[in-house]
C-alpha positions as CSV (number, residue, x, y, z in Angstrom):
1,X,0.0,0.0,0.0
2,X,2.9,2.8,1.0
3,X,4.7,1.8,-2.5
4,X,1.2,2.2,-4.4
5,X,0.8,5.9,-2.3
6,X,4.8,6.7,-3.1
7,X,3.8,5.8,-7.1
8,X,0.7,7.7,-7.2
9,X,3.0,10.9,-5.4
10,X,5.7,10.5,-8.1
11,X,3.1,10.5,-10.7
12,X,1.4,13.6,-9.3
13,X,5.0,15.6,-8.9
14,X,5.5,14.8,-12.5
15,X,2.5,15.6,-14.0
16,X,2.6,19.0,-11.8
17,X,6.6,19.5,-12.9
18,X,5.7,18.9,-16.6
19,X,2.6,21.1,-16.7
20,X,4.5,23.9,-15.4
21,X,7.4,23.8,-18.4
22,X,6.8,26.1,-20.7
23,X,6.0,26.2,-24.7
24,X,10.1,26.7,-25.4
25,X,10.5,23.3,-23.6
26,X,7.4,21.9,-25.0
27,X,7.8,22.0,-28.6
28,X,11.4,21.1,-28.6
29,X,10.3,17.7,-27.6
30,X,8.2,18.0,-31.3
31,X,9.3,18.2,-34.9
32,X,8.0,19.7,-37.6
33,X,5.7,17.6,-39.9
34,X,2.1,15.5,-40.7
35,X,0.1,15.3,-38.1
36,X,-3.2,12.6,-37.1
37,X,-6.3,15.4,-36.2
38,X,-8.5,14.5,-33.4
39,X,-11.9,16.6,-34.3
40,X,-14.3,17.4,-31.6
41,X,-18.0,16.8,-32.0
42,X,-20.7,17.8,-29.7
43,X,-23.8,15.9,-29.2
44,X,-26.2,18.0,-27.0
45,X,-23.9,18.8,-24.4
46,X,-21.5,16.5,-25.0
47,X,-17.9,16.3,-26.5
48,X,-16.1,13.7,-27.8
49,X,-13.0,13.2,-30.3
50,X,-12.9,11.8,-33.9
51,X,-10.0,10.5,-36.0
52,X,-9.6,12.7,-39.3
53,X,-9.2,11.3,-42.3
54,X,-6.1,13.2,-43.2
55,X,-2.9,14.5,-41.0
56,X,-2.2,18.2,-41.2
57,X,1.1,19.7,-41.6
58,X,2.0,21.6,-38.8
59,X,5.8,23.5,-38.9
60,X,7.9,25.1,-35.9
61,X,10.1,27.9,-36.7
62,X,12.7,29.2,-34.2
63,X,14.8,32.3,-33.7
64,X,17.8,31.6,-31.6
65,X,17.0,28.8,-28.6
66,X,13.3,30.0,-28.7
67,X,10.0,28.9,-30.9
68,X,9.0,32.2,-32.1
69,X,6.3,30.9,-34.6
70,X,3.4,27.9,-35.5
71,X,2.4,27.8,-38.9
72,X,-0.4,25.2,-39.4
73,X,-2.3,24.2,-42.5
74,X,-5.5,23.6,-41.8
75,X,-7.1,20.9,-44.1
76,X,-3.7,21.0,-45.4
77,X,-4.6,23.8,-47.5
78,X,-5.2,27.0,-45.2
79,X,-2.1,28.7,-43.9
80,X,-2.3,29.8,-39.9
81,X,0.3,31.3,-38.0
82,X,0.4,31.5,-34.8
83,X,3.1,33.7,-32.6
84,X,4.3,33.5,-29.0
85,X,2.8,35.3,-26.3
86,X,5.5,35.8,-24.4
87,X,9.0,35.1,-26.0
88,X,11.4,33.0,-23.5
89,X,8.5,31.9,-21.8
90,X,4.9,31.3,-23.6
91,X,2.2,29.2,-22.6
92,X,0.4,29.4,-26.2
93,X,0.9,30.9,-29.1
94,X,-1.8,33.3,-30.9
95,X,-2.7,34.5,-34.0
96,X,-3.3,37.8,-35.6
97,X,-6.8,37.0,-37.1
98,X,-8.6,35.1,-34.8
99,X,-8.9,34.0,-31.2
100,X,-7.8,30.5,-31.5
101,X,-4.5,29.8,-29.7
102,X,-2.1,26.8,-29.7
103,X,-0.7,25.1,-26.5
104,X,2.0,21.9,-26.5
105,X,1.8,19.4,-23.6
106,X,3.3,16.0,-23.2
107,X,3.5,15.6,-27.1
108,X,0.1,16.8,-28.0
109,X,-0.6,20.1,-29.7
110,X,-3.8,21.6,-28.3
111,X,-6.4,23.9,-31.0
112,X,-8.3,25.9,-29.0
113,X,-10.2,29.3,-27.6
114,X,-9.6,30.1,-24.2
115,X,-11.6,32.5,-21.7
116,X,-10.9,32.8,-18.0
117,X,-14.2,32.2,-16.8
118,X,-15.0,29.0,-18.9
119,X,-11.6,27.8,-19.6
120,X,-10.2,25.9,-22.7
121,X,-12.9,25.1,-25.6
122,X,-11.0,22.6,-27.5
123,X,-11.3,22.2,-31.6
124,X,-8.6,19.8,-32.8
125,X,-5.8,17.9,-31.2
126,X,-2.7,16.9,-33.0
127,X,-0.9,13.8,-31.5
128,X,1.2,10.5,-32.9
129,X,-0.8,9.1,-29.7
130,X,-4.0,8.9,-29.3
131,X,-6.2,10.9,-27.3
132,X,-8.3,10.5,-23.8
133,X,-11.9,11.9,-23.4
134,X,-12.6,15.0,-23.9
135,X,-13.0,16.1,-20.2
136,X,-9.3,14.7,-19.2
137,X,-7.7,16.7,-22.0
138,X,-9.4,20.0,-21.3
139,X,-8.4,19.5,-17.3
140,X,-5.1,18.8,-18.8
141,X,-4.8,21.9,-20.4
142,X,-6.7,24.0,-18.0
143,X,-4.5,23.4,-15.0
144,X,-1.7,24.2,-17.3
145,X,-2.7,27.3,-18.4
146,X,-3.8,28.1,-14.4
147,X,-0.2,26.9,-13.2
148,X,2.1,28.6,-16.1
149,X,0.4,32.1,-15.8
150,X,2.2,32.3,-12.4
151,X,5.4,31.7,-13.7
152,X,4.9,33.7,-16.0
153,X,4.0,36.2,-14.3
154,X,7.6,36.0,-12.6
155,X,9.3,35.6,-15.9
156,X,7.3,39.6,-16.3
157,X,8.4,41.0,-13.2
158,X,11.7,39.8,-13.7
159,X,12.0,40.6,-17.6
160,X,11.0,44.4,-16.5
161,X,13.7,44.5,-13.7
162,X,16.4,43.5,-15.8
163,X,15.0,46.0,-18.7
164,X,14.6,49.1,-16.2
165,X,18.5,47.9,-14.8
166,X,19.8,47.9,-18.4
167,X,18.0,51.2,-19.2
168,X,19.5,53.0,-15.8
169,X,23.0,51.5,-17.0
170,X,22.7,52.5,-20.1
171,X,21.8,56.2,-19.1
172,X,24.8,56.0,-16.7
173,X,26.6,55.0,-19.3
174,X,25.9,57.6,-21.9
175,X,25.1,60.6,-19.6
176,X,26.9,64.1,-20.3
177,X,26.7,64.4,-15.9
178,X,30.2,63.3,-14.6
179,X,32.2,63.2,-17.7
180,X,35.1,65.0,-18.7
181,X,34.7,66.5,-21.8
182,X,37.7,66.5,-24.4
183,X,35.9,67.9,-27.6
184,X,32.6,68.5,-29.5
185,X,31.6,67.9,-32.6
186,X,28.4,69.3,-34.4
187,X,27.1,67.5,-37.4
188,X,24.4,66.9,-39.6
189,X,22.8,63.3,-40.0
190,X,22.7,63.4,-43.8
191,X,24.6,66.2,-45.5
192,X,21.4,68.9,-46.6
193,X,21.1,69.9,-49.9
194,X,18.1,71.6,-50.0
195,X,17.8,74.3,-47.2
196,X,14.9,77.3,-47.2
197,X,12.8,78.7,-44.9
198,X,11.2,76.5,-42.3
199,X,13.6,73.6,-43.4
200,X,14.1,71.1,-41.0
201,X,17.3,69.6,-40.6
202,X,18.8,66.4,-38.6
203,X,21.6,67.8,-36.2
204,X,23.2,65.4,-33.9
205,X,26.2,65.6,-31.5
206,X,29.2,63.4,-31.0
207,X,31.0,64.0,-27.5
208,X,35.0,62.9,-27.2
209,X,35.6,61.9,-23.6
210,X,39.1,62.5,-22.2
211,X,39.5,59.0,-22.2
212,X,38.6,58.5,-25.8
213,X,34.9,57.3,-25.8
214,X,32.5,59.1,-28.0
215,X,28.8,59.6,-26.8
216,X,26.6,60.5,-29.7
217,X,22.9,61.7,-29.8
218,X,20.4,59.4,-30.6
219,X,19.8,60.7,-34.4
220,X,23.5,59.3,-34.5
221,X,22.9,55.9,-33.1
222,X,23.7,56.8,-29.7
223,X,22.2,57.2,-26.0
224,X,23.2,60.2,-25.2
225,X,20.2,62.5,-24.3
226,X,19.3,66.0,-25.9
227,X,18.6,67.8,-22.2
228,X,21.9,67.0,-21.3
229,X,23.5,69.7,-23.4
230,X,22.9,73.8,-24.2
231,X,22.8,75.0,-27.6
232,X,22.4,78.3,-29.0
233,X,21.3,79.2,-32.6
234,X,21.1,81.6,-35.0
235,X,19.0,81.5,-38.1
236,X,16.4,79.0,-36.4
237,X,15.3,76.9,-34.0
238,X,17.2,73.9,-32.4
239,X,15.1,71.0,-30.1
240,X,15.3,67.5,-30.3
241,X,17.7,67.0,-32.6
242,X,15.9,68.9,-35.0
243,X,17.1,72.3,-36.5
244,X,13.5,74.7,-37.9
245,X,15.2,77.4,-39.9
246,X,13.3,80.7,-39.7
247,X,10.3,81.9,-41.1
248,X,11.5,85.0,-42.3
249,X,15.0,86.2,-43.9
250,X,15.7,89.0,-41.3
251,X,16.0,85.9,-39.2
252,X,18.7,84.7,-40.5
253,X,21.7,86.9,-40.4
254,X,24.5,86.3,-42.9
255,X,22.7,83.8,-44.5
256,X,23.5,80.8,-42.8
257,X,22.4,78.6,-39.7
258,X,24.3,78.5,-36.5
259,X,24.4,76.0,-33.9
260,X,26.6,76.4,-30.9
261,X,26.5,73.1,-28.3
262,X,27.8,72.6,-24.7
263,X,27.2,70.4,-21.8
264,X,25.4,71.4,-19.3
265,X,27.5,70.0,-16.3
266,X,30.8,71.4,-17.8
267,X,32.0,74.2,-16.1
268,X,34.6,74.9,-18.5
269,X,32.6,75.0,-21.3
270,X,34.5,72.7,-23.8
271,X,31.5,73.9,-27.0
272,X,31.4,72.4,-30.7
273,X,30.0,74.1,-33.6
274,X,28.2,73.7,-36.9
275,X,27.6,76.3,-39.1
276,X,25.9,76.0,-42.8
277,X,25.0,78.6,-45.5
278,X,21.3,78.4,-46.8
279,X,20.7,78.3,-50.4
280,X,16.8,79.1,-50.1
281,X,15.8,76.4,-52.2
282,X,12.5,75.3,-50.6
283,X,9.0,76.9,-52.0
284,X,7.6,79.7,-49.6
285,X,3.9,79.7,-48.9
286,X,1.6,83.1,-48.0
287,X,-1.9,83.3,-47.1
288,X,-3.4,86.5,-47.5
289,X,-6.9,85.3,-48.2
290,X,-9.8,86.8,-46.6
291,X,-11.7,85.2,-43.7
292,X,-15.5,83.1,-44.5
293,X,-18.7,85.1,-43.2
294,X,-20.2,83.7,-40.3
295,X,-23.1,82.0,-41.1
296,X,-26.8,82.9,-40.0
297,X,-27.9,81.4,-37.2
298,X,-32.1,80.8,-36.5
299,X,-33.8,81.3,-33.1
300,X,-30.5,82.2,-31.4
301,X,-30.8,85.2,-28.9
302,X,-28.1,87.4,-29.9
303,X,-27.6,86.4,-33.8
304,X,-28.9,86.9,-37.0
305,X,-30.0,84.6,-39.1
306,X,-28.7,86.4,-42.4
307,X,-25.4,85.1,-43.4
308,X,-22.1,87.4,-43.3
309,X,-20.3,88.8,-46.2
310,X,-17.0,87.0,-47.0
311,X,-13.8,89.1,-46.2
312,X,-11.6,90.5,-49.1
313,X,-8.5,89.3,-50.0
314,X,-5.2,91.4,-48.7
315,X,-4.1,93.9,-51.3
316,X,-0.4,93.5,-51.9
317,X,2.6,94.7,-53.5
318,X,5.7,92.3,-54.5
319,X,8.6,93.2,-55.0
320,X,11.7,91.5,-56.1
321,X,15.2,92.0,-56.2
322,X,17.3,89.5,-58.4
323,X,20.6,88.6,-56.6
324,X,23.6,86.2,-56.0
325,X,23.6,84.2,-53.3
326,X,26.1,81.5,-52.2
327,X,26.9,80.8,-55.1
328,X,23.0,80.6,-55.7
329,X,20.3,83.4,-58.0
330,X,18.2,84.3,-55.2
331,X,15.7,86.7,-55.6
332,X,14.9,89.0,-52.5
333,X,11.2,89.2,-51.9
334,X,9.1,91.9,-50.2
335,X,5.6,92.1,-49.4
336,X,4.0,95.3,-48.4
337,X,0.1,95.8,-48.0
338,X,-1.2,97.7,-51.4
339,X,-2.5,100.8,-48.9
340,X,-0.6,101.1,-45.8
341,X,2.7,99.9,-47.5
342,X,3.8,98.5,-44.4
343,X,5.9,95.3,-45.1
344,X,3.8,91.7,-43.9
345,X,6.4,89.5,-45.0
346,X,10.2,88.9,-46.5
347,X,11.7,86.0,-47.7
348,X,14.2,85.1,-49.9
349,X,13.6,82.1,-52.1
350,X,16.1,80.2,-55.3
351,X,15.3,81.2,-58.5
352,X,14.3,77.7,-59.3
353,X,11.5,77.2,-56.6
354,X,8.0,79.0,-56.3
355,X,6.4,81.7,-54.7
356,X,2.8,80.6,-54.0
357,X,0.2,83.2,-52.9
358,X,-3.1,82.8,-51.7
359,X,-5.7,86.5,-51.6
360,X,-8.8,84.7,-52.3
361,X,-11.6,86.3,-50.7
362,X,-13.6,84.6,-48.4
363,X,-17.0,82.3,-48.8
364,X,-20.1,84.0,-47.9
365,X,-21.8,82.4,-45.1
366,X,-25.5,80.7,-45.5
367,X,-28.5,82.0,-44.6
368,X,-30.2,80.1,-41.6
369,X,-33.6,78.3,-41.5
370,X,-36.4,80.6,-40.1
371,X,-40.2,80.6,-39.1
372,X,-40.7,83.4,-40.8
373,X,-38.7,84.0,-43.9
374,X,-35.5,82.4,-44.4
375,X,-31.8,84.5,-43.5
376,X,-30.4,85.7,-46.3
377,X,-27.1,84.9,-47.2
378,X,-23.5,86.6,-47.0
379,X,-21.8,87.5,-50.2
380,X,-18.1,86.6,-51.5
381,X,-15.5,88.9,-50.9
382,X,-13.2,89.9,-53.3
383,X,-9.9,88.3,-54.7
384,X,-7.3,90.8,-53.3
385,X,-4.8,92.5,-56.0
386,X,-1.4,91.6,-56.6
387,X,1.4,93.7,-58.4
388,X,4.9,92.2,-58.9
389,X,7.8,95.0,-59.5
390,X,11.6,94.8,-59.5
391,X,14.5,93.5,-60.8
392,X,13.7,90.1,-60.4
393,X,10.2,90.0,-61.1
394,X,10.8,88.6,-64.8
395,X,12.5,85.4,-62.9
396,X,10.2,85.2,-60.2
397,X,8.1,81.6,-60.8
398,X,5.2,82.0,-58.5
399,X,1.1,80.8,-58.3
400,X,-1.3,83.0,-57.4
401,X,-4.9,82.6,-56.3
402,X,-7.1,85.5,-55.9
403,X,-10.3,84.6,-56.9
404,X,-13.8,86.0,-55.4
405,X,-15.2,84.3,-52.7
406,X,-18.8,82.3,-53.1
407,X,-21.7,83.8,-52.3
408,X,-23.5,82.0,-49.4
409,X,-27.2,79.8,-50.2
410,X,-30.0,81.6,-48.5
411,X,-32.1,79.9,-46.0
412,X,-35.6,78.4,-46.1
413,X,-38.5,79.0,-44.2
414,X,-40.3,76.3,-42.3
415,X,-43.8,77.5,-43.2
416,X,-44.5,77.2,-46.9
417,X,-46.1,80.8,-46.9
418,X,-42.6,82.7,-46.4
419,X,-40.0,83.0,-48.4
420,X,-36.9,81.4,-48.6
421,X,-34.0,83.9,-48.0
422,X,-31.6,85.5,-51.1
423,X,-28.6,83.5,-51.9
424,X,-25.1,86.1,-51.9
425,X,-23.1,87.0,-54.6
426,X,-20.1,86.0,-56.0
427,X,-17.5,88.3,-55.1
428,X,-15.0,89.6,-57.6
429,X,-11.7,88.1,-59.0
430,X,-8.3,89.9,-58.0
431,X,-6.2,91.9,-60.8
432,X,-2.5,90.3,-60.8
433,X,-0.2,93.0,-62.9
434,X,3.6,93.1,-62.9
């Protein structure tokens, strides 16, 4: 009797030690291949298994020591793959399409859907052996899925330790804060060819340490963070490894960007510079278009319900001076408001790229429904006039849109017996003369 109860103890610490390995262990007991399916039927509440006719080929792939993928053809025809759900230590592995997962225990490979509440919900087994009923196999599976999600939840916790230990010695590693600085050096990721206003270009920063290890940005592969250093520009903006050059040309003194770079933590102030002359050659974009009108707005205290007129487009005067430019024809371009002549704008842009101006006036707005008669709606407002002058102006390639707004749709009147409100007009098209 004490042997049979010392067998029957054995027998349990196995089965317990072997539902608790995990799918890396699992499959490597498997090879890729044909398969016997074991269909289950249900018969008013009850399940039972059934020999296919055909075997299914069923293929494990691996990357490194680990099963990363399942591919199974189903019928031998369909293509499913299946992934692991934790990589180093899965209990199943899932697929992308569907909510079938794949488990491997003792030999067998289990098809199945799985919910916490109900547990396993078996479709298929695939197994040289054959299988028992169909409670025994989903306990089987059940109690492994409820003893591996312990471990891992361990293999988790652990995993996240060891990443949030890597990441702090990895930022100890490649911090500016402690380090002796030998020399900095300023660079652009790719080489620009291209620069104009509001370009954006890649700037990373290599450190030399005074005992000869380089920490670089992380546009340039390394670790080393952007608030860990000082910069000051000229001609633009500098965050985040990102250089904006300015909207406007008076930003930009001499022509060129400027980036200046320290570390923060250095008191003697070891600094690295870039500096890069801009050849303008990026399109420039103005919008001097006039505003929509407000549409009308029905049984609201405060509002009418006639639609507003459209604003006109901004009046404006262009002009362009023809010039050479590192190495570049640039042409100088000035924009003053027609009446005023105050200057909205200055840019200066390659003779090769386009000046594109928007003065459309805006859309009238709609007329709103009524009780009485509808609102009536807002006309268009004119397309604002635009006169190009200067010594450049024959070189100048630009598009320019100042057409009249559209007139707003007047409203209708919820009682038949009123009427509906006038529709607005079409304001008028701009003049462009040079």
């Amino acid at each position: 009797m004490k042997k049979i109860f010392f067998l029957l103890f054995i027998t349990l610490i196995f089965r317990e030690s072997a539902a608790q390995e995990n799918q890396n262990i699992e499959l490597s007991k498997l090879s890729s291949g044909n398969y016997p399916v074991y269909k289950v039927l249900e018969n008013n509440g009850n399940f039972k298994f059934e020999a296919a006719a055909k075997p299914w080929p069923i293929n494990f792939t691996k990357a490194g020591e680990e099963f990363a993928e399942i591919v199974v053809n189903r019928a031998g025809i369909i293509e499913e793959k299946y992934q692991a759900d934790l990589p180093g230590f899965p209990a199943y592995f899932k697929s992308a399409t569907s909510d079938i997962v794949i488990t491997a225990i003792d030999k067998k490979i289990y098809y199945y859907s799985y919910s916490v509440k109900s547990g396993a919900s078996i479709k298929y087994i695939f197994s040289e052996s054959k299988v028992k009923n169909y409670a025994d196999e989903k306990s089987t599976l059940d109690n492994y899925r409820t003893s591996i999600k312990e471990l891992q939840t361990n293999t988790r916790t652990q995993r996240i330790e060891e990443k949030n230990a890597l990441a702090a010695k990895l930022e100890e590693e490649n911090t500016l804060n402690g380090k002796v600085i030998k020399s900095i050096n300023v660079v652009p990721v790719s080489k620009p060819s291209e620069i104009g206003l509001l370009s954006i270009i890649s700037i990373g920063v290599e450190f030399t340490l005074d005992n000869g290890k380089v920490l670089k940005t992380k546009n340039l592969g390394g670790h080393t963070p952007y608030a860990d250093f000082e910069s000051e520009v000229s001609g633009g903006e500098f965050a985040g490894g990102d250089f904006k050059v300015a909207d406007d040309c008076r930003k930009i003194p001499g022509d060129k960007i400027e980036i200046t770079v320290w570390s923060k933590f250095d008191a003697k102030k070891i600094k690295g510079k870039y500096s890069c002359p801009i050849n303008y050659k990026a399109d420039v974009n103005y919008n001097f278009s006039g505003s929509h009108g407000a549409s009308g707005r029905g049984g609201t205290v405060g509002y009418s319900i006639n639609g507003k007129n459209g604003a006109d487009g901004k009046n404006i005067n262009i002009n362009v001076t023809a010039m050479q430019l590192n190495g570049e024809s640039v042409n100088k371009i000035v924009i003053t408001d027609m009446y005023s002549g105050g200057v909205i704008a200055e840019c200066k842009l390659n003779a090769n790229y386009t000046l594109n101006i928007n003065a459309n006036g805006g859309n009238g707005g709609n007329g709103s429904v009524d009780f009485g008669n509808g609102g009536n709606a807002g006309d268009g407002g004119n397309g604002g006039n635009v006169a190009i002058s200067g010594t450049g102006a024959s070189s100048l390639k630009s598009v320019i849109s100042n057409k009249g707004g559209t007139g707003g749709v007047g409203g209708n009147a919820k009682n038949q017996s009123f009427e509906k409100g006038k529709n607005g007009k079409n304001g008028n098209n701009g003049i462009i003369s040079k």
